[in-house]
C-alpha positions as CSV (number, residue, x, y, z in Angstrom):
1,X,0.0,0.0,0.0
2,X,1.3,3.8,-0.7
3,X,1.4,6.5,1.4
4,X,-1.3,8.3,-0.3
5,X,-4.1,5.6,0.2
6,X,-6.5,7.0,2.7
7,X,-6.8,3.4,4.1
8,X,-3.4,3.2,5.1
9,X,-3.1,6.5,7.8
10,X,-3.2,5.9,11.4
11,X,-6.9,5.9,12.8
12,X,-5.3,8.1,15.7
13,X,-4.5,10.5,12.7
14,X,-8.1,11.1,12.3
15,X,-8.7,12.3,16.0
16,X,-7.5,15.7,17.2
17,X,-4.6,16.1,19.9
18,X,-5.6,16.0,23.7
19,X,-3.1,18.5,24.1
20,X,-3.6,20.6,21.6
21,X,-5.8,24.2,21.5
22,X,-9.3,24.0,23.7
23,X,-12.0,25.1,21.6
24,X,-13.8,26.8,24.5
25,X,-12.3,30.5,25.8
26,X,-10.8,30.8,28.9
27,X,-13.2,31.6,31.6
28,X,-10.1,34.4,33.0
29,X,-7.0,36.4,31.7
30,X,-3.8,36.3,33.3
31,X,-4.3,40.1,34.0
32,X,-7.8,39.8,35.7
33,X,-5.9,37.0,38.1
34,X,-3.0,39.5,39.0
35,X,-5.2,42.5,39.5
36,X,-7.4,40.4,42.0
37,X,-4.0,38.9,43.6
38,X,-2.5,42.8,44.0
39,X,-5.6,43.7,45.2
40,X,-6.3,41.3,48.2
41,X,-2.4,42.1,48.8
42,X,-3.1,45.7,48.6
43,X,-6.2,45.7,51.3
44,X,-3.5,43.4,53.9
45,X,-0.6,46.0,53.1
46,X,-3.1,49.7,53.1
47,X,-2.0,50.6,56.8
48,X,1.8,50.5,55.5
49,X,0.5,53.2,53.3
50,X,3.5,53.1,50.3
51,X,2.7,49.8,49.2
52,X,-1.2,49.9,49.4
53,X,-1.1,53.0,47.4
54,X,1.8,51.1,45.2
55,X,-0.3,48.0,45.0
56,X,-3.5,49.8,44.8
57,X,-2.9,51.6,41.9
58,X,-1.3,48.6,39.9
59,X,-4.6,45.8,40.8
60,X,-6.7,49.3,39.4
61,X,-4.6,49.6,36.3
62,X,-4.5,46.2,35.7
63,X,-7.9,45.5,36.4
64,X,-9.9,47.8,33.9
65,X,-7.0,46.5,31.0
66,X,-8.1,42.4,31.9
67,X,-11.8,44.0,32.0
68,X,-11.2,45.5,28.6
69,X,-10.0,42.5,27.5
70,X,-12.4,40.1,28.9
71,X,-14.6,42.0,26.6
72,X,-12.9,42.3,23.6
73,X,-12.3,38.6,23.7
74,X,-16.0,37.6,24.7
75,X,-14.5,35.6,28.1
76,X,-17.8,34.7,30.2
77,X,-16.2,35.4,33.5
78,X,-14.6,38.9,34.1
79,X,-15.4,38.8,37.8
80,X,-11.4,38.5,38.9
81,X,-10.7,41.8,37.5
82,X,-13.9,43.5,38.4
83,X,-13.0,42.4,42.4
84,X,-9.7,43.7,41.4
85,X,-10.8,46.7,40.8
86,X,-12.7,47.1,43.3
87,X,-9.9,45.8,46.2
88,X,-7.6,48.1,44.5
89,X,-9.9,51.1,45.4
90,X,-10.6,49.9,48.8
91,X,-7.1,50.1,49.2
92,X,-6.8,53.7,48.0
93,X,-9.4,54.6,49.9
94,X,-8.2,53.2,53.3
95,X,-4.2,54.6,53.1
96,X,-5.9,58.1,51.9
97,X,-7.6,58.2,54.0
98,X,-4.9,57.1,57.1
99,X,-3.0,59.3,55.6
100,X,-5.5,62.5,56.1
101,X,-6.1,61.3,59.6
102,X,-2.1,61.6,60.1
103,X,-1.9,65.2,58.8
104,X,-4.5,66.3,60.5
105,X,-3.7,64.8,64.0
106,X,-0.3,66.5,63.7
């Protein structure tokens, strides 16, 4: 038999790789999953004031880009970045707001 007979390829030719590409999207971005980490990181660290504010900023930043993206690339679950988001403005919030209550107590 040749090469080019249909009959002679591999039956496992016919079926697609269990490793290869997933037909269904991602349910979450890398970004949504590292605003929501720098987020719950920035609400523990918000009494230390620099790195809340630092850490704050970035889960804010990087949340609304993964929330952008989530809906650009039609992912069904955008919820990471939305609590990053909002973690990341609890954080600003709370060292602001330490921060007022230090200037004005001096």
């Amino acid at each position: 038999m040749s090469a080019s007979n249909p009959s002679s390829v591999s039956p496992l030719d016919a079926h697609a790789s269990p490793v290869g590409e997933s037909k269904t999207r991602s349910a979450a971005s890398g970004r949504a999953i590292a605003s929501l980490v720098c987020g719950i990181i920035a609400v523990l660290t918000c009494l230390l004031l620099i790195p809340g504010l630092i850490l704050g900023v970035i889960a804010v930043a990087m949340g609304i880009s993964a929330r952008g993206d989530c809906a650009r690339k039609q992912r069904t679950a955008p919820w990471q970045a939305n609590a990053g988001i909002g973690l990341g403005a609890l954080a600003l919030i709370g060292a602001a707001g330490i921060l007022i209550a230090a200037a004005l107590s001096s």
